[in-house]
C-alpha positions as CSV (number, residue, x, y, z in Angstrom):
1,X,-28.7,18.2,-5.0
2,X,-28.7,18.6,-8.8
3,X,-29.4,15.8,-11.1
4,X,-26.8,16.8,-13.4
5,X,-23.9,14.0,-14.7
6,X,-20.6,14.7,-16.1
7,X,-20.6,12.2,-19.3
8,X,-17.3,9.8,-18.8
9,X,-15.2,8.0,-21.5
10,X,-12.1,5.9,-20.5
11,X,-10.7,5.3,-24.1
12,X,-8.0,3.2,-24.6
13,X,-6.7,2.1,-28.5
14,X,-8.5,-1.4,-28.4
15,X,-11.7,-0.5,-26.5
16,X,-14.0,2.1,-24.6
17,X,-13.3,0.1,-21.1
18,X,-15.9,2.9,-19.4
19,X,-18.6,4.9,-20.5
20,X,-21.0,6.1,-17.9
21,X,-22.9,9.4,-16.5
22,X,-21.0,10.1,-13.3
23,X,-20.7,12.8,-10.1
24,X,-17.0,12.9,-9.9
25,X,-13.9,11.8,-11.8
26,X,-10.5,12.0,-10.2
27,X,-7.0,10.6,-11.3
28,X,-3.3,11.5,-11.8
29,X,-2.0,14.2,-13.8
30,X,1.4,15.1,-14.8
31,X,1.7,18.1,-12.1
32,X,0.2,15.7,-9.4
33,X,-4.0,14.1,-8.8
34,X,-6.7,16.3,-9.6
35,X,-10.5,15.9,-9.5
36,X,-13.5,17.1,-11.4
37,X,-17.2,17.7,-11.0
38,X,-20.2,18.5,-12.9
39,X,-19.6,22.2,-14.2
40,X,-15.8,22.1,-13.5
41,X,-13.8,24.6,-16.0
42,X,-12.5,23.2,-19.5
43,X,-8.9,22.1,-19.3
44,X,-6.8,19.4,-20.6
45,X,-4.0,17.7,-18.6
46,X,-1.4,14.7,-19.5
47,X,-1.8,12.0,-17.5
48,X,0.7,10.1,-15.5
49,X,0.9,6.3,-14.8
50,X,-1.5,6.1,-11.2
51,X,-5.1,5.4,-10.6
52,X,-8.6,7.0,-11.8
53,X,-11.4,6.6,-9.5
54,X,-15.0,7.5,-10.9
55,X,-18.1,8.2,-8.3
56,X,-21.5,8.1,-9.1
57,X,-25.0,7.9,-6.6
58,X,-22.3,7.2,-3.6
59,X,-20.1,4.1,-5.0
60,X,-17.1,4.5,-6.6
61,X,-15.1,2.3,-9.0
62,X,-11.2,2.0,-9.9
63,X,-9.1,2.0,-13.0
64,X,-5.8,1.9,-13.9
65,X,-4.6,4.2,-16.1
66,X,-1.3,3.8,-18.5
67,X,-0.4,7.6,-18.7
68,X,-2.7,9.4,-21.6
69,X,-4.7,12.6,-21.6
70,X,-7.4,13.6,-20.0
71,X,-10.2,16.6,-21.5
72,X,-13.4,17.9,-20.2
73,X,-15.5,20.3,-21.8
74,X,-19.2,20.7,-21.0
75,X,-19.8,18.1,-18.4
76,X,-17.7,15.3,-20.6
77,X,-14.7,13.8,-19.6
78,X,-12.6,11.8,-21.9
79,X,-9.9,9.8,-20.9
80,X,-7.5,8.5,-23.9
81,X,-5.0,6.2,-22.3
82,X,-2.3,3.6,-23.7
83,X,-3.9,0.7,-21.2
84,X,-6.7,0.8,-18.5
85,X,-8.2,-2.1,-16.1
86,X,-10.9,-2.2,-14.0
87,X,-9.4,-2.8,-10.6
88,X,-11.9,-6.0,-10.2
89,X,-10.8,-7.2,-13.0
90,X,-6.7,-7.2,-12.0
91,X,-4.6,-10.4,-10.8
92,X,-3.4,-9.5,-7.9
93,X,-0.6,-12.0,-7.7
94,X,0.1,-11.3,-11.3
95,X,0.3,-8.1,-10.5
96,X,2.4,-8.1,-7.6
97,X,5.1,-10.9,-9.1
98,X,5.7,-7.8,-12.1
99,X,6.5,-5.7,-9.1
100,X,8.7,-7.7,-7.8
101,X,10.3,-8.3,-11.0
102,X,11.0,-4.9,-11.9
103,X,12.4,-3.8,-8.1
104,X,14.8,-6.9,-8.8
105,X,16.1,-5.5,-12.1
106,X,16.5,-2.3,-10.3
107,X,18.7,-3.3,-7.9
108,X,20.8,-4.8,-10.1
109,X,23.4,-2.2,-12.3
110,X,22.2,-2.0,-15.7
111,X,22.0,0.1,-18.6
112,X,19.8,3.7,-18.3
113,X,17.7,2.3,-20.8
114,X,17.1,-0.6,-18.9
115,X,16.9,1.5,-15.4
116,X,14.3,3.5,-17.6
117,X,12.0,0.2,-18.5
118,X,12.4,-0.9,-15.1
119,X,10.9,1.9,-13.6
120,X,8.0,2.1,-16.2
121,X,7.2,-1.5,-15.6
122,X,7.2,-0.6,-11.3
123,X,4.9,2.2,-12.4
124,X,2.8,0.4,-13.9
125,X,2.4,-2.7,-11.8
126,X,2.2,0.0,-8.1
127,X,-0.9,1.3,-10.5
128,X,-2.5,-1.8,-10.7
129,X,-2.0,-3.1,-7.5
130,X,-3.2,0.1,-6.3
131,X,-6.4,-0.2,-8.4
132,X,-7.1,-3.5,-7.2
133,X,-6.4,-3.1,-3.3
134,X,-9.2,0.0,-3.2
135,X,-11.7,-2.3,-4.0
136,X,-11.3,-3.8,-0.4
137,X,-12.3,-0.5,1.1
């Protein structure tokens, strides 16, 4: 097994909420989840609104992610999102009540602008909740 790390940043405009040598980075791009390891190829990808999940000496830690980009060159990976949270640190109930929230203005008729808020706030909050829940795996 090598000893070799991929060097991780998870940037967001406020903070650096992760830096860390891991094995494995995997999250959600535009075209659908992908995942990296040490020596992967240099490529860049958007990022969608979903879940990054980061492995390293067999535990492996959640974050939501608030769309962004994502780069790796050289055994770094840098992640620069709008908004990212540790899954232990998310409310739960919080998190779940914005849910709810934005399925409610959903299924009411609204404007397209609205209809397009609504399902960025759903995004956002199914992101969170997701990050959270893994933790109890």
């Amino acid at each position: 097994m090598s000893d070799k790390k991929i060097h991780f940043k998870l940037i967001t405009h406020d903070e650096i909420v992760v830096e860390d040598d891991i094995d494995a980075v995997y999250t959600k791009g535009l075209d659908g989840e992908f995942g990296v390891l040490v020596d992967h190829v240099p490529f860049m990808s958007g990022l969608d609104i979903g879940v990054t999940r980061i492995e390293k000496d067999g535990q492996t830690r959640y974050f939501s992610t608030i769309g962004g980009v994502f780069q790796f060159k050289d055994n770094e990976a840098v992640i620069l999102t709008e908004a990212a949270e540790p899954g232990t640190n998310i409310d739960i109930p919080r998190a779940q009540n914005a849910k709810d929230r934005a399925e409610a203005r959903l299924g009411t008729p609204q404007s397209e602008m609205d209809v397009h808020r609504a399902n960025l706030a759903l995004a956002r909050a199914m992101a969170r909740l997701k990050a959270a829940k893994k933790l109890d795996k």
